[in-house]
C-alpha positions in Angstrom: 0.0 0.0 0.0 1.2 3.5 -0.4 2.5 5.9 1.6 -0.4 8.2 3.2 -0.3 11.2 3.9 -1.5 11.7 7.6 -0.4 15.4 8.2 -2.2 16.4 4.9 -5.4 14.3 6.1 -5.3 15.4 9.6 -5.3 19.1 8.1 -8.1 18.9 5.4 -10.1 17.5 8.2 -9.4 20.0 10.6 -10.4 22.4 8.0 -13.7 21.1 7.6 -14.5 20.5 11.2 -14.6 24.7 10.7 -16.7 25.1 8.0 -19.3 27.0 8.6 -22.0 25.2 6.2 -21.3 21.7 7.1 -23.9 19.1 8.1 -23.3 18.2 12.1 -22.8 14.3 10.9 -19.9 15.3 8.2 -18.4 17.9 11.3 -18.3 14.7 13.5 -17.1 12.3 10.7 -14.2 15.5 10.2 -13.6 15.1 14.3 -13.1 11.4 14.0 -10.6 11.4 10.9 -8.6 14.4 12.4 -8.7 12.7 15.7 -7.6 9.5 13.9 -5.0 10.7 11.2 -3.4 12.7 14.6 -2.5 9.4 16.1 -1.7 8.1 12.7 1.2 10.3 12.4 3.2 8.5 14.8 5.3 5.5 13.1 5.1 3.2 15.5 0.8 3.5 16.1 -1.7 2.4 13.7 -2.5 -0.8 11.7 -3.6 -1.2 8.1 -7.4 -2.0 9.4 -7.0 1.5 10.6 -5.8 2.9 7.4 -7.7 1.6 5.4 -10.5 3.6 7.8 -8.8 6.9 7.6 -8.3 6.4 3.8 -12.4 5.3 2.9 -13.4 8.2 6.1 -10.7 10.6 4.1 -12.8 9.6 0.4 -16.4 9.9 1.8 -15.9 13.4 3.0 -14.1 14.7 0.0 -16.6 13.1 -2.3 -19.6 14.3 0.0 -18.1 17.6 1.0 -19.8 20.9 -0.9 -17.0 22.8 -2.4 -14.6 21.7 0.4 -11.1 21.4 0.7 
């Protein structure tokens, strides 16, 4: 599997978390991927199960986001 790019995940979902017009389910969904791609940073956490959750969470809100990040 590739290389992902936690630091660049953690901060498009921080971004959204702040968007002003954003559903409160995608602002939680944001809350749990930043909160999840933060610990995903470290090396020596994680486990593909879990990135393959951060990638398909990561995917959902781009695709479902309005004119987000």
């Amino acid at each position: 599997m590739a290389s992902v790019d936690y630091v660049e995940i953690a901060r498009n979902a921080r971004a959204w978390q702040l968007e002003q017009d954003i559903s409160p389910h995608r602002r939680r969904l944001a809350k749990s991927l930043y909160e999840l791609a933060s610990q995903l940073i470290d090396p020596d956490y994680g486990c593909p199960t879990e990135t393959l959750a951060i990638l398909a969470m990561h995917k959902h809100l781009q695709r479902t986001g309005n004119g987000l990040h």
